[in-house]
BAFIGU-11437 format. One record per residue (C-alpha): x, y, z. Coordinates in steps of 0.001 Angstrom, whole numbers, plus 500000, padded with zeros to 6 digits. Each point is the difference from the previous one (the first is absolute). Layout:
XYZ/...
//
This chain:
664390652608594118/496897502164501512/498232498455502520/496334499314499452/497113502255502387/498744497989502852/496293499912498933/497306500156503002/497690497059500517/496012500440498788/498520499880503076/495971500965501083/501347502005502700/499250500987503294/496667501596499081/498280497077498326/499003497552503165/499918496523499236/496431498980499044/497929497618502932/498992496531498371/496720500398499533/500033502695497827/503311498316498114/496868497393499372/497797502160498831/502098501942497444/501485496656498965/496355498533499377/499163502904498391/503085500532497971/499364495582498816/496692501471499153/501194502633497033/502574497021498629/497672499291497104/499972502364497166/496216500094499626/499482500916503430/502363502838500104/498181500948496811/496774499327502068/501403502816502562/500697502212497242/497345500050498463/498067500847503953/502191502238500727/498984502237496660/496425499945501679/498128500350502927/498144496323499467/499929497687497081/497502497747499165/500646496281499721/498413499999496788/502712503215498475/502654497421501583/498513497084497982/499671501939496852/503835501584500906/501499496717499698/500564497016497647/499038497543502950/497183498392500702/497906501592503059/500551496720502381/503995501040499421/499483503865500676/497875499148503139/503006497651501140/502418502886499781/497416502285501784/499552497597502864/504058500037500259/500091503656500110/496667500305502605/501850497628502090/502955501624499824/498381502954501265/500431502372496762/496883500370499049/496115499821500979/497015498751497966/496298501480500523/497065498696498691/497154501330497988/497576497956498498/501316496949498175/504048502116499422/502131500427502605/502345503269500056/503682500210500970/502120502930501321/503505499860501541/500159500005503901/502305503591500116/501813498876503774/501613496586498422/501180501851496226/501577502587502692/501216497393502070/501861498629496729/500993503492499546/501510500596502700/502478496495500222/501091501292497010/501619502684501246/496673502306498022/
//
């Protein structure tokens, strides 16, 4: 009988420090923000533009605008994205530092 190979561990190695708490925090609030399909669609959708406006999100969507502005509140507090307003619409972009910081705990 052959013996089996003694296969090595997965292991994040030496070169991947252990991350401090508060940013294990962050990510993890973050990460609890893009558990909903329509706000990772939300995200997508940003991330195809520079800025969106509430009202292209609306339109987007089979929701009702008080459910789309519920998502968008999750995601600006969350950190992933930024609103601006002008005149009666607000517009939203993705905050580039936290999608990176996602990014990057994935290994990207």
């Amino acid at each position: 009988m052959q013996a089996l190979p003694v296969l090595q561990p997965i292991c994040c190695g030496p070169e991947t420090p252990p991350l401090p708490e508060e940013a294990r925090e962050e990510l993890a609030v973050r990460f609890k923000a893009l558990a909903d399909p329509t706000r990772v669609a939300i995200v997508n959708r940003l991330a195809a533009a520079d800025e969106v406006c509430v009202c292209d999100l609306n339109s987007a969507f089979a929701l009702s605008q008080p459910t789309i502005s519920h998502h968008l509140k999750i995601l600006r507090e969350a950190g992933l994205v930024e609103s601006s307003r002008r005149g009666t619409w607000a517009y939203y972009r993705l905050v580039p530092e936290a999608i990176e910081s996602l990014r990057g705990a994935l290994g990207g």
